[in-house]
N, C-alpha and C positions, 0 to 999 in steps of 0.2 A: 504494500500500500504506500504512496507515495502524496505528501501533504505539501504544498504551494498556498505561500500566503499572497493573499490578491494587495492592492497599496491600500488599504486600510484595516485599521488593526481588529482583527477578531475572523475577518474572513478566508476562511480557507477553501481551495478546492484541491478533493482527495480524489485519487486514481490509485483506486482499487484493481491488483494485480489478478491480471483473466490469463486463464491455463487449456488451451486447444491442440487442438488432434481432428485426427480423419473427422469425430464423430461430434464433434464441435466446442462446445468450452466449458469450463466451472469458472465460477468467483466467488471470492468472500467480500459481498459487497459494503458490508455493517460487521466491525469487529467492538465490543462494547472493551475490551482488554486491548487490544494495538490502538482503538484510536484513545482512553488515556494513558498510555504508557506517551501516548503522544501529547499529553495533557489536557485534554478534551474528552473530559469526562461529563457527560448529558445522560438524564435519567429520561428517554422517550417513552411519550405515554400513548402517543397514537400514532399510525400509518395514514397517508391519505392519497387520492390516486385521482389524480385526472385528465379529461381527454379532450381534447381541441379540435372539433371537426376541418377548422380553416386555417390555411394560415396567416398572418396577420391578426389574431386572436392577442389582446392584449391583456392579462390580469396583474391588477395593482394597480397603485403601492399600498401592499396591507401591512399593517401591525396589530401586534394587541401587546395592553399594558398589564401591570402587576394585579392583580395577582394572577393573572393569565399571559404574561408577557412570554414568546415561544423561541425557541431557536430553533431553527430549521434546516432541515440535514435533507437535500433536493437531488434528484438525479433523473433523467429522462431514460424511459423503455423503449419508446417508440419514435422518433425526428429528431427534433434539434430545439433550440429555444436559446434567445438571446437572455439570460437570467440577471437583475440586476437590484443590488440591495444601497439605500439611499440611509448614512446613518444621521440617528436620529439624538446620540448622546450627545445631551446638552453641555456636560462637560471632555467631549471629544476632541483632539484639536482638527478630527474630520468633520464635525457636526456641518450636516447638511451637503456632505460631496456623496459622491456615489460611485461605484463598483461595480465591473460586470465582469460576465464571464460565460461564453458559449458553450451548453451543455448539450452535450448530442449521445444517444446509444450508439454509435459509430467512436465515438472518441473516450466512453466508459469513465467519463468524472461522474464529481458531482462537487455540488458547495452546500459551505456549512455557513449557514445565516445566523447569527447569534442575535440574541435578545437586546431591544436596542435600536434594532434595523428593521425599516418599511420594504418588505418583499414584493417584486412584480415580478413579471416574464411575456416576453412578445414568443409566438412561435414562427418558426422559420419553415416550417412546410405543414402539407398540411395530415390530417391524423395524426398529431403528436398524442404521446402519453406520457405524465409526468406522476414521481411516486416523490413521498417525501414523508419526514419522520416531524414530529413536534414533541415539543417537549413539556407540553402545557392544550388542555379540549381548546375546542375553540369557544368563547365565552361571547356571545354580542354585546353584553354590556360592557367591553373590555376592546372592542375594536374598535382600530383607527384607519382612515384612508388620507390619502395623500394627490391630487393631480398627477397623472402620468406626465402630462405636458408642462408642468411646472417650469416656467421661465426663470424662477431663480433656482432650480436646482438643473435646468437645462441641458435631463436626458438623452444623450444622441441615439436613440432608437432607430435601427439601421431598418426603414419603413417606404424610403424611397417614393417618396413622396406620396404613398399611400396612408388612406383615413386607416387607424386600425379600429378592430372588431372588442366594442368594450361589454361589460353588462352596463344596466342601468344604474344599479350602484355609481358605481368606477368611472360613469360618463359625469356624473356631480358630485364629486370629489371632492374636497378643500384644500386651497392653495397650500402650500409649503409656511406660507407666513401666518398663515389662521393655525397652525400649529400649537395647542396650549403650552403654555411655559411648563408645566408644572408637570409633564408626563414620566411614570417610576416605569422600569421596565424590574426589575428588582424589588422581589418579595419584601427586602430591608426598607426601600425606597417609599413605599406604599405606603402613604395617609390617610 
């Protein structure tokens, strides 16, 4: 398994070593022992999986806060997917840049989203499938969105000048600046 930190601190993408033959391959795609020996240790409490009929399918930017705040351990089964985590630590000295990183079942990553960070993803073809681990249910009185197009954190989503495909949600988003000050992603953090 081989761990690559992206330029901001917390996010990693891991490439999980695949083993093939005539009859095609194994992986250990989740090791809870190699990744903290790696120091990434996360107690996930659910799988979640989904599927993108189109591509240009856009979801994000999600968060959620304390005591539901998640980190997220992402990798694609099926295409490709521009994936890209926007941080949200107010005392960061990245607060408000953002990270990406193209995850494809052809290139066998994935990225670990830690808590903290507003999660999206554009797909890049179409029938994608994306699986991913959290480390926290998902709570609605606990989630946040953020504008995909936000002009101050000024996503280069490689769209080619195509509209992408939002839900209704994610189409009335709140700016980056309506952001509340006061958001814990940290069970300690929580008032």
């Amino acid at each position: 398994m081989e761990l690559r930190a992206l330029p901001i601190d917390g996010l990693v993408e891991i490439i999980p070593a695949r083993f093939g033959d005539e009859r095609g391959f194994f992986s250990e795609t989740y090791s809870r022992r190699r990744l903290a020996d790696a120091g990434i240790d996360i107690d996930w409490v659910q799988d979640n999986h989904s599927l993108s009929a189109e591509a240009g399918v856009l979801r994000g930017l999600h968060y959620q806060i304390a005591p539901f705040a998640q980190d997220k351990l992402i990798r694609v089964l099926r295409g490709a997917i521009f994936d890209v985590a926007v941080d949200l630590r107010r005392d960061s000295p990245s607060f408000g840049k953002w990270a990406s990183c193209i995850l494809s079942a052809a290139a066998w990553n994935q990225l670990l989203v830690p808590r903290g960070f507003a999660h999206g993803f554009l797909t890049l073809e179409p029938g994608v499938e994306v699986s991913y681990k959290v480390s926290a249910p998902y709570a609605p009185t606990a989630e946040g969105a953020i504008r995909w197009d936000d002009p101050d954190i000024a996503i280069d989503w490689p769209l080619a000048g195509k509209t992408p495909i939002l839900s209704a949600k994610d189409a009335v988003a709140p700016a980056f600046a309506a952001l509340p000050a006061d958001l814990a992603f940290d069970v300690k953090d929580a008032r």
